[in-house]
Each structure stands twice: as C-alpha cells, then as structure tokens.
N, C-alpha and C positions, 0 to 999 in steps of 0.2 A: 650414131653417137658422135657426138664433137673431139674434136680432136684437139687437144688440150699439153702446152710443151709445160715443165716444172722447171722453172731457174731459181737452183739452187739459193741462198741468199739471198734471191732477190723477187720472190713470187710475192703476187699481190694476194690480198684475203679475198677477193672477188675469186679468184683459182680456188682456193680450197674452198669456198661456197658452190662453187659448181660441181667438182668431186664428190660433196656431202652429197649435191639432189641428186646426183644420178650418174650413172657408169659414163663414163666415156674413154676415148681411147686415149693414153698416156704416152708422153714420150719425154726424154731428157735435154735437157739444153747441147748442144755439141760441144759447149766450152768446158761441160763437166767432166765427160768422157778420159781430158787428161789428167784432170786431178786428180779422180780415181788412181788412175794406173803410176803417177807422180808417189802418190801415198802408199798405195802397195809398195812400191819396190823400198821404199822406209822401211815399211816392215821386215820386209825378205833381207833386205841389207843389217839391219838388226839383230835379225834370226840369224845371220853369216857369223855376226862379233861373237857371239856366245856370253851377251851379257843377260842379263835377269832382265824381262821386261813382264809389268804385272799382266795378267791376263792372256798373253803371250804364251809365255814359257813358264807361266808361274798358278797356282792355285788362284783363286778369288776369297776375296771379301777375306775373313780372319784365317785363310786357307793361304794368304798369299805370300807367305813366307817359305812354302814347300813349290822347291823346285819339280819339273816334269819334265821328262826324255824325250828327245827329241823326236823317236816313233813311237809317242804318247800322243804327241801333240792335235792331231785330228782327231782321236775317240775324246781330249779332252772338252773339244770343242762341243762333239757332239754330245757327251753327256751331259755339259751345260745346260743345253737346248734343251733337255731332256727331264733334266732332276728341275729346274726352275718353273717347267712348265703344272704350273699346282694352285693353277685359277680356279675360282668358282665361281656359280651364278649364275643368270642367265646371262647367253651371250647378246653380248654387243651386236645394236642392227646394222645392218651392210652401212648404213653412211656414214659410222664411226670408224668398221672396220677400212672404206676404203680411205678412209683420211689419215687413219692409222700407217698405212702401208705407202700413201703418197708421203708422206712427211717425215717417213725412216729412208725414205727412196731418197728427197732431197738431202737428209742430214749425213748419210753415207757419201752422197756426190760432191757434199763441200769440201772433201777432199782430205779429212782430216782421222779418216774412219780405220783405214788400211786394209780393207775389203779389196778380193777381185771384180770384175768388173762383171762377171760371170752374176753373181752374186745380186747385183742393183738389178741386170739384165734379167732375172727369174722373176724377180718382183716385179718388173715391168709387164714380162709377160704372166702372172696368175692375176694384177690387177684387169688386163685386158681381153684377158678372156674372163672375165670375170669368176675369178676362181678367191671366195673370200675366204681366209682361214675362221674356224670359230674360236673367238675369245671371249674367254667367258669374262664377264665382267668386273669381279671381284677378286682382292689376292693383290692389291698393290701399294702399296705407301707411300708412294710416289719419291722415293729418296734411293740411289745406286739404279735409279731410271722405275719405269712400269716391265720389272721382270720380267713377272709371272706373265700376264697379257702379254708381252713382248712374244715371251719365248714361247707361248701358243702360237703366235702367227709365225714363229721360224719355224719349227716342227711340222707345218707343209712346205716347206723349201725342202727340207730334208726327207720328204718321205714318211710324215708321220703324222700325228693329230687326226683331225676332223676339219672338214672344209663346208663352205655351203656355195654349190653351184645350181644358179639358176633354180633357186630355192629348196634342193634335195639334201641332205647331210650326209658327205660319205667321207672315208678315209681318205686323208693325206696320200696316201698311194695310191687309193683307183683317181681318184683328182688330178693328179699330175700325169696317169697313166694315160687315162682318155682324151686330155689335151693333148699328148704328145711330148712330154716334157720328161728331164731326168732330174731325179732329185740333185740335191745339188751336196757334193762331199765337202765340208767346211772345213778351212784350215785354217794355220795358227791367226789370233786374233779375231776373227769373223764371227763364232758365236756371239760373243765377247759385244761386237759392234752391235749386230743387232740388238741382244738383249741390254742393251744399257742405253740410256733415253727416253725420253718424255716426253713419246710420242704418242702414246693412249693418253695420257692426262691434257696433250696440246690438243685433242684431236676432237675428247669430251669439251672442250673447253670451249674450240671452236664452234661446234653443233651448239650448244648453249648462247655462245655470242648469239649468232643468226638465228636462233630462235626467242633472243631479248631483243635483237634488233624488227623482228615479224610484230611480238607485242607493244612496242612503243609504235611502235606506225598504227597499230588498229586504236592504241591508247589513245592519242589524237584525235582520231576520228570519232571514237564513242564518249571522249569528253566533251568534245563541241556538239555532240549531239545531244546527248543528254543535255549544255548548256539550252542549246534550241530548245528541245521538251519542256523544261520547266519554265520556259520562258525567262531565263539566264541573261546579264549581261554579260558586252562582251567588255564594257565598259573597263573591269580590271586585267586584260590583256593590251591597254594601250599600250604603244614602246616608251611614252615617259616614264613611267612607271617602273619598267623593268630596266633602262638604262639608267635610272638615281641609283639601283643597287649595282648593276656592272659584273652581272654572274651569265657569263657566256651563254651556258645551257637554259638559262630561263628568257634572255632577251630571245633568244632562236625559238624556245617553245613558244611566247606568247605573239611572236609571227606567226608561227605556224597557226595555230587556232586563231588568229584575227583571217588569216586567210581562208582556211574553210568556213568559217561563218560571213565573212564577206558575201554583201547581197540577198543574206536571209529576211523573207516578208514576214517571216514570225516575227525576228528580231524587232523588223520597224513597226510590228503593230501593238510593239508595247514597249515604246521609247519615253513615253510619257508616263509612265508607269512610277507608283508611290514605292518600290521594291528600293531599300538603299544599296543594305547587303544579300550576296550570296552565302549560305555556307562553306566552309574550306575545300570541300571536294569539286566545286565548283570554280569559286572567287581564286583558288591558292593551284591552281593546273600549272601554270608555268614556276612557281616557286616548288612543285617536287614532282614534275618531269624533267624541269630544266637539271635537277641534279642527278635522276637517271640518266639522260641523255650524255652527261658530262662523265658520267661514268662507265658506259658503256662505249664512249670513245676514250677515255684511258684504257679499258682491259682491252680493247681491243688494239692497240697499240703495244701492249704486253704480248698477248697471244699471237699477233703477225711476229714481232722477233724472235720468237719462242719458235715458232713453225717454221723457220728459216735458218734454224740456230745446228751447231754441231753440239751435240749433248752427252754424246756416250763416253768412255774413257776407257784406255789411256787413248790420248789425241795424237795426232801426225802431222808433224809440221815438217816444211821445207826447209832441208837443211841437217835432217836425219833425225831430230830429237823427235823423242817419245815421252810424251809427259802424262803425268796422273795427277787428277786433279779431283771434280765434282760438280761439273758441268749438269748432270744426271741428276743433282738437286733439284729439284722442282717447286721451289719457293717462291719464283715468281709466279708461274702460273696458281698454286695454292692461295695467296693472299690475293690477286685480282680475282680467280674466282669465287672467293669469299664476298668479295667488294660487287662485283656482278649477282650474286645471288638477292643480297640486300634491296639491289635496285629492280630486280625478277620481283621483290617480296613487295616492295612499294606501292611499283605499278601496278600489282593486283591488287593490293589496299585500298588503293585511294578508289580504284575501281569498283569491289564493293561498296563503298560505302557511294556511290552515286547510282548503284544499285537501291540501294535504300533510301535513298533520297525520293527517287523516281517513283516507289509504290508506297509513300506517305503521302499522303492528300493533302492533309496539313501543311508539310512544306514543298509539296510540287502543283498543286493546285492540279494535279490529274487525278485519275478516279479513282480510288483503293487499288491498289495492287495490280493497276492498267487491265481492268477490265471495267464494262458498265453496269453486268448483273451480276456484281458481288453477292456473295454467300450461297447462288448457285454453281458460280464460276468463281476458283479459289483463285485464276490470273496467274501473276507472277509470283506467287508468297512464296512456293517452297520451291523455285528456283531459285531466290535471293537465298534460302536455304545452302543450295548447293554451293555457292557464289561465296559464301559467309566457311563455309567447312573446307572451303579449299585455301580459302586467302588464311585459315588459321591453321592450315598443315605448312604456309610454304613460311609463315613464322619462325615455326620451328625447324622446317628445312632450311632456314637463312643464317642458323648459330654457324659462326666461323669454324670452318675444318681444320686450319692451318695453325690455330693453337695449340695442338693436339700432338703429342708425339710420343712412339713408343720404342723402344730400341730392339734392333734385331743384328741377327749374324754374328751373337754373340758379342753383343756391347760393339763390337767393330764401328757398324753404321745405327750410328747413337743417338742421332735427332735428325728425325726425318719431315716429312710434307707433308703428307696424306691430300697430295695433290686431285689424286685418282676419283678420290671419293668426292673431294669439296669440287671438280669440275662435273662428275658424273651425277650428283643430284642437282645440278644446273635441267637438266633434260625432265623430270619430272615439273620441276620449278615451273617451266616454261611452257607446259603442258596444264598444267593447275592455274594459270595467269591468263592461258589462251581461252582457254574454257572461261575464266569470272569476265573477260572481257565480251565472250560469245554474250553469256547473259545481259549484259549492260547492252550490248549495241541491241541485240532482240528489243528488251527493256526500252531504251531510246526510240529504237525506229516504232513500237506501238506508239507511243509518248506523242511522238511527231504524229501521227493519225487523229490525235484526239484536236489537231489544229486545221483541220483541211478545212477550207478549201487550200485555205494559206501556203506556199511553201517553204521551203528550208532555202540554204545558199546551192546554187548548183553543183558546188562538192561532196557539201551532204546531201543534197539529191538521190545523186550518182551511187554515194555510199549504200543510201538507203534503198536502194534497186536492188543491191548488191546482194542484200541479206533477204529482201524477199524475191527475190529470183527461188532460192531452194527454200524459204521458211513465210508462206503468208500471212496475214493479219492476225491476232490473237482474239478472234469478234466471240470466241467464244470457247470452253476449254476442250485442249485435244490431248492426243500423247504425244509429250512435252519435248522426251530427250531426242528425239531425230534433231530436230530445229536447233537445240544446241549445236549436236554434233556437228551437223552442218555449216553452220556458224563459225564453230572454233578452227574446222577446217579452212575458211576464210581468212582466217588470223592467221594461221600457223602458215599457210601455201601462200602468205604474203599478198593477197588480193587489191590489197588498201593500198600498195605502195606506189600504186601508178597514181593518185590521187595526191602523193604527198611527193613525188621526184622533184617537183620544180620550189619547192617549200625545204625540203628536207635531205640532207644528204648523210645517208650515212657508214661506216667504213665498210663493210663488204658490197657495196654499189659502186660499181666501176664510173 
C-alpha cells in the first residue's frame, strides 16, 4: 500500500483521489499533532470556568438550553453517538467510507475540534488496518453536519455498530478486538466533533468529481471518434473560432479534439468533401464540453476547500474562545453538486445523441445500425436503446437537490441542504454517463471499421485498440452486454487519460 501523509488544510485533491481507489497507509502531518492538543486543552480550560458551552456541557440542537453534570458528561457523549446513529440504506462502498474517515481525520487536526489526540490516533489506525465502519447511506440532510452517517462511523471508535473488514461484516467490538485496539471512551466535546461535519456529503461529492472527471476524458475521445466515423470535420474546432467567443472551457475543448484528430487519413480523404455542416453533436463538442469542463473545475475548487475545511461546531480557537456558529451547513457542497450533476447530465446527452447519429445511415453515411446484414443482425439499435434510457434517467437525476428544504429538531435547524443526497446521486449519475459513453466509443470504433484500410489519428488509433483489446469487431450479432461492460470499465478506471495528459489537465491530476 502507498504511504500517503494528510496536511490538514492543505491537501491536494490528487490525495483524496488516491484514498478513494484504494487503501493505503495513512499518517498525519507532524505540524498537526500540536494543534490537536493546543485545542483540547481550550476545551478542558473551559470545562475548569464552569461556563455553559453548547455541546460541551449542554444538550444539543433544541436540547441546548438544558444544562448537564459534570459526571454526565461522557455517557452524554456517548449517547449522542448513539441515539444519532438512525442511517438507512444501503451502505456506502469502502471508497466513500475511507474518504469519509480521511477528511473527519483532517477536519479534527486543523485544530479547531477540541478532540484528544487519542481520538484522530484510532481513526488513523481502523483506516489502516482497513477496518471500514458501515454507513449506511441514507438519513442525512446535510445541515447540523451528515449526523446520522457520521455517527455510524463513530460507533466503531466506541465499540459499537457494524464494520466491514476485508469484506466480512462484524460487530464494532469483535472489529476492534481482533485488531487489537480499545474502544475509545469519549469525552466532553468529542462526540459532538465527530458527528457534526460534512464530511459524508464532501466525500460523495468528491467520488462524483473523479468520476465526472473519468467521463469527460473518455467524452473526448468518443467525440472525435465518432467525428472520424461519420467522416466529420474538424474544420469547426479551429482556435479562431473558439477564441472570437473567449469561453476558457471551450477554447481548451476544441484543442483538445483538434489534437486527437490530428494526422487522421479518414479526415484527409474527405477534405474535399461537398458536407458544409455537421449536426450539433458533432459541429457544437467544444461549445458544451467547454462548459462541463469549466464546471467541473469550479466544483471542484469547491469540494477541495470543503475537504480541507473545519466544519463541526462549536469551533476552538487560540486564545480560549469557543464559538457556535454553522460551519456544518453544507450549502456549498449542495449547490456545486447540483452544478456537477447538470454537467454528468450533458455529457451523456450530447453522447447519445452521437449515438444516434452513428446508426442513421442517412446522416452517417454508415450502414444501418453499423452492421452489413441488417434485418439478420439488428447491430447497435437497442444499445442506442440502453444509451437513450440512461441519458433520460440522469435528466431526472440532474433536478437540483439544494432547493429543497425541510425542517427538523423541532424548527431549531430550519433550512437545511440536503447536501448528502444531491452529492450521493452524483455516483449513479456517473455510472449511467459511463456506460452511454461505453456504447458511443463501441458505436465509433465499429464506425471506424467500415473505413479501412484508412486509418484514424494515432490517438484515436491507440484509443481504438483500447476498446477492442476486451470487445472485437461487431462483423456479426453476439451477446451484446459484456462489451459494454467492459467498455464502461474503461471509462470509469480512467484508461483514456494517458491519451489526453499532455492536451488536458484536470484538478485531481497531480
């Protein structure tokens, strides 16, 4: 496993992309170490005055007006953990949960949390021995933090819940027992800390980034391929064209596609060609990539602050104050991944429909449905099918979350996010966009068959190997869904990106 430091406030989004793909061994910055224990001793000095601090020494949420004894204080902790813990769903896959748990680990190190150090130090070790708590998915509104998820994953610090180790599901207890670890007895503040934050909504949000940023890289590649198949200019991705309008994200897209088409003998053996226009899914690629790309480097400039951020409340600062605030709102991350979703919904729009372009013969001058003995062999029709029913589900998974609000804790916390959800149907989103993309590049790279001897640019060569290494030629009909599968795995495991590094940079690429 790689060995991987977290700097509190200051980690790159490359770091939580490598957490998401896979376990490695975690450690903390040394400089954090003192803020930790700077911030505790606020606390404890606090706890000495005998003044009211909320969550401290006081109830929560519309509770927080009743004071608690001072040997209350730990079981109040832990029945926090406890009564919050009222997730549902299915649980979250280990690459949410350990993003979950790195990015409560930072937001308690910046020092402003008033946790023992004890505390960050248990989480370092259940992330490393790879001990995941199970959160279930559902149960959070994203406003006074992601509780209920939250307080799932504290309830194996303390000896309780459900874990998944090494893919087995056991008790919170035998989890920490067979590690070797003790649970961990919370005191005043610390439930408190971990469960307030928004860090399950940061964490969905991130997995959703990096898997917008996997489909815009394959979207590249299966648009200029497609342009190649139908025998496409590339003539409307000149840079004059895109510098008279002066929209960042579209001058960078339509580089990037003059670049993989660059050196195509399809392209020059119909330069002379009577074709004026393309259709829009063709001719308009850099006018609505250019505005996903521009958008998924906004959220994702959202979502690295966010993951870097101290969220929980009340906060500790130097200097002894304890302030209440709502850091714990999670409106940022809500409305950009609303904004992110839109552009998940586009890319596989515009996708279809170059799907559809591709098996009209009419307008692609290929053969029905890219095969030769149509009406024996039905081709690609009802893959465009599948293609057509996903891109009109993530429509509707694209309606903004973050208008949405409902009030709970008894009018207390009265307009909330629903961060949780609008970043957590990002995952499907991108999963339904990966797949209409699997079919368009399949779709393409048949397309491109029907030109040989001719070839493509050596990028879309390369691509085109790519997809029939695991999916061969379509000379005739088979069964169909491996080849997708295969495919979308492609897209999703980021395969295309080494094709686009030197064209394309984008924010979780170091």
């Amino acid at each position: 496993m790689a060995d991987l430091v977290i700097h509190p406030g200051k980690s790159k989004l490359s770091l939580w992309r490598r957490i998401a793909e896979a376990p490695a061994t975690l450690s903390l910055h040394a400089d954090a170490w003192s803020a930790i224990e700077r911030s505790r001793k606020t606390v404890e000095t606090a706890l000495a005055s005998g003044e009211a601090i909320y969550g401290v020494n006081t109830g929560f949420g519309k509770l927080a007006q009743k004071r608690i004894p001072d040997n209350e204080l730990k079981k109040l902790q832990r029945n926090l953990v406890l009564s919050h813990a009222t997730g549902v769903g299915e649980p979250l896959p280990d690459s949410v949960v350990r993003l979950v748990m790195a990015l409560k680990i930072s937001s308690l190190a910046r020092g402003h949390s008033g946790v023992r150090r004890v505390v960050v130090e248990r989480l370092l070790d259940l992330l490393n021995k790879n001990i995941l708590p199970e959160i279930p998915c559902q149960g959070s509104v994203g406003a006074s933090g992601d509780l209920a998820p939250l307080a799932h994953m504290s309830c194996v610090l303390i000896g309780e819940g459900f874990a998944h180790v090494n893919g087995k599901r056991v008790t919170g207890a035998e989890a920490l027992k067979n590690a070797g670890l003790q649970p961990v007895e919370l005191e005043a503040k610390e439930g408190l800390a971990l469960l307030n934050g928004t860090q399950v909504s940061t964490a969905l949000a991130l997995v959703g980034l990096f898997g917008a940023e996997a489909n815009i890289e394959a979207a590249f590649i299966a648009g200029a391929l497609s342009t190649d198949a139908i025998k496409g200019s590339d003539t409307p991705f000149d840079a004059r064209i895109h510098e008279a309008r002066g929209q960042p994200g579209q001058i960078e897209s339509a580089a990037v596609l003059r670049g993989l088409m660059k050196d195509s003998a399809i392209r020059t053996s119909h330069l002379e060609c009577d074709r004026v226009q393309d259709p829009y899914s063709i001719r308009c690629q850099p006018q609505v990539l250019g505005p996903c790309l521009d958008m998924i480097r906004y959220t994702a400039n959202v979502f690295a602050i966010e993951a870097n951020a101290a969220t929980d409340n009340p906060l500790v600062f130097d200097g002894g104050d304890v302030l209440s605030g709502g850091n714990f709102h999670a409106e940022p991350v809500a409305i950009a991944a609303d904004a992110l979703a839109i552009a998940i919904s586009e890319i596989g729009a515009i996708a279809e429909r170059r799907i559809a372009l591709l098996i009209d013969s009419t307008l692609s001058g290929l053969p029905p449905f890219l095969t030769e003995d149509g009406g024996v062999n039905s081709g690609f029709m009802i893959a465009h099918v599948t293609a057509a029913a996903l891109a009109s589900e993530n429509k509707s998974l694209a309606h903004p979350a973050s208008v949405d609000s409902l009030p709970t804790s008894a009018n207390q916390e009265d307009f909330v996010s629903m961060a949780t959800f609008a970043a957590r149907r990002l995952t499907q989103m991108n999963r339904n966009t990966a797949n209409i993309l699997a079919v368009e590049l399949l779709a393409a790279a048949e397309g491109i068959e029907f030109h040989r001897p001719l070839k493509s640019s050596p990028a879309l060569e390369a691509a085109h190997a790519l997809i029939r290494k695991n999916s061969p030629r379509f000379d005739k009909d088979r069964f169909f869904a491996p080849s997708i599968v295969a495919t979308q795995e492609l897209v999703s495991g980021r395969a295309f990106e080494i094709l686009l590094t030197a064209s394309l940079r984008l924010p979780s690429v170091d």
